[in-house]
C-alpha positions as CSV (number, residue, x, y, z in Angstrom):
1,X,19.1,-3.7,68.5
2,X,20.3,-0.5,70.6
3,X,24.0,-0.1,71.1
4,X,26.1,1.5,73.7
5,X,27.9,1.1,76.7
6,X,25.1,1.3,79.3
7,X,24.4,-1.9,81.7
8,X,21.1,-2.7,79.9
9,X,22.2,-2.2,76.1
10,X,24.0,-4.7,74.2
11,X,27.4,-4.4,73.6
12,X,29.0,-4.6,69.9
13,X,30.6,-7.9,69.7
14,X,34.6,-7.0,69.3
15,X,35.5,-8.0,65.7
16,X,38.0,-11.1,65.0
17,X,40.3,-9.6,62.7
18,X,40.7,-6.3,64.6
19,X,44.3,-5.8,63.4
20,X,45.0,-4.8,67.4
21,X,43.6,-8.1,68.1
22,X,45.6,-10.1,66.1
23,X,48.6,-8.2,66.6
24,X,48.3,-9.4,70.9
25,X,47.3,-12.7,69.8
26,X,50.4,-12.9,67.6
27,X,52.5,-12.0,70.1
28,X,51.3,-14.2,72.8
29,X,51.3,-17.4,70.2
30,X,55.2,-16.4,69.9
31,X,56.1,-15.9,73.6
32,X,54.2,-19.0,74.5
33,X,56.4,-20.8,71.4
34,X,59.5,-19.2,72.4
35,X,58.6,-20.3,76.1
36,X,57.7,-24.0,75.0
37,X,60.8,-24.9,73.2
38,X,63.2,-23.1,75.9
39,X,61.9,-25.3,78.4
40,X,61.8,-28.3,76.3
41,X,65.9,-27.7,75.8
42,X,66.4,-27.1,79.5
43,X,67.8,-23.7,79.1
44,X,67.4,-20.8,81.3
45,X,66.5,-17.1,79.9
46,X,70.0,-16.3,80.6
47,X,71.5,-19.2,78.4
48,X,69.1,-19.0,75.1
49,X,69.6,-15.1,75.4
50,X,73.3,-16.2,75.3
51,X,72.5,-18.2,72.2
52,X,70.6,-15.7,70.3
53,X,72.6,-12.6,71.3
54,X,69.6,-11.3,72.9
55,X,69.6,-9.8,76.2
56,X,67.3,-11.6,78.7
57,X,65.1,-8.6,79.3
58,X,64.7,-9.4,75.3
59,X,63.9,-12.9,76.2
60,X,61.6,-12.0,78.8
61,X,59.2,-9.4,76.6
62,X,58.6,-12.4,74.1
63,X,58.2,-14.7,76.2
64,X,55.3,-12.3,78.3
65,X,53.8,-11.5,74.8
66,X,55.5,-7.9,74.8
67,X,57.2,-8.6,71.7
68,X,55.6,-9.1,68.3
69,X,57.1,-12.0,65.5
70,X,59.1,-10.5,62.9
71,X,61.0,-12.7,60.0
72,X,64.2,-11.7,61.5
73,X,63.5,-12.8,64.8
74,X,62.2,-15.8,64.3
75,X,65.0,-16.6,62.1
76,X,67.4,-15.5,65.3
77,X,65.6,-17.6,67.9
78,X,65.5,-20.5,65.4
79,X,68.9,-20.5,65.0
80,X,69.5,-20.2,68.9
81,X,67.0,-23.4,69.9
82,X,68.5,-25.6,66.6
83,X,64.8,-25.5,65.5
84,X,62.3,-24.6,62.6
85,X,59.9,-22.5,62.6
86,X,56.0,-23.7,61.9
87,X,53.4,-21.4,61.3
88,X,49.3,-22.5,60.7
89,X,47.0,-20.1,59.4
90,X,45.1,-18.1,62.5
91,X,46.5,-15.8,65.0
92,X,45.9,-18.1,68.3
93,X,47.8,-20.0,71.0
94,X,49.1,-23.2,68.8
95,X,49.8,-21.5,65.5
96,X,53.2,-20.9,66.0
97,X,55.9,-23.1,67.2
98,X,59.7,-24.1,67.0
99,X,59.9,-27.5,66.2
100,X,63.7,-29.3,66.6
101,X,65.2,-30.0,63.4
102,X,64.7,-33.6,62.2
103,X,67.9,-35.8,63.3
């Protein structure tokens, strides 16, 4: 099979675990999370920033998928939305979440 970038040659499939990869599809699976449980609460990006200490341009970079997950930070923002965080294995959409802390 030839490879390279002309219109007739076949194009090497991008690798899965490219750690650049991951690393966007991380971030997105957080800002999406971050996004999901904000608007589940009812609270603007000017109130949960508020919560967490954060700055809403802060707010605004995870929730766009600017900002990548650290321990620390989800610790913060777990704190702030009175949830836990949940973590499945993969990188996607889905595998991250806050969920409210049981009643």
């Amino acid at each position: 099979m030839m490879v390279g970038y002309h219109t007739r040659w076949v194009r090497p499939e991008a690798s899965a675990e490219d750690p650049e990869r991951v690393a966007i599809r991380e971030a997105l699976a957080f800002g999406k999370a971050l996004y999901d449980r904000r608007t589940a609460l009812n609270l603007s990006v000017a109130q949960l920033a508020d919560r967490a200490g954060m700055t809403e341009d802060d707010i605004e970079c995870i929730e766009e998928g600017v900002t990548a997950p650290t321990v620390p930070l989800l610790r913060l923002l777990a704190a702030a939305l009175d949830a836990d965080v949940r973590l499945t294995p993969g990188h996607d959409v889905g595998s991250l979440w806050f969920e409210a802390h049981a009643a």
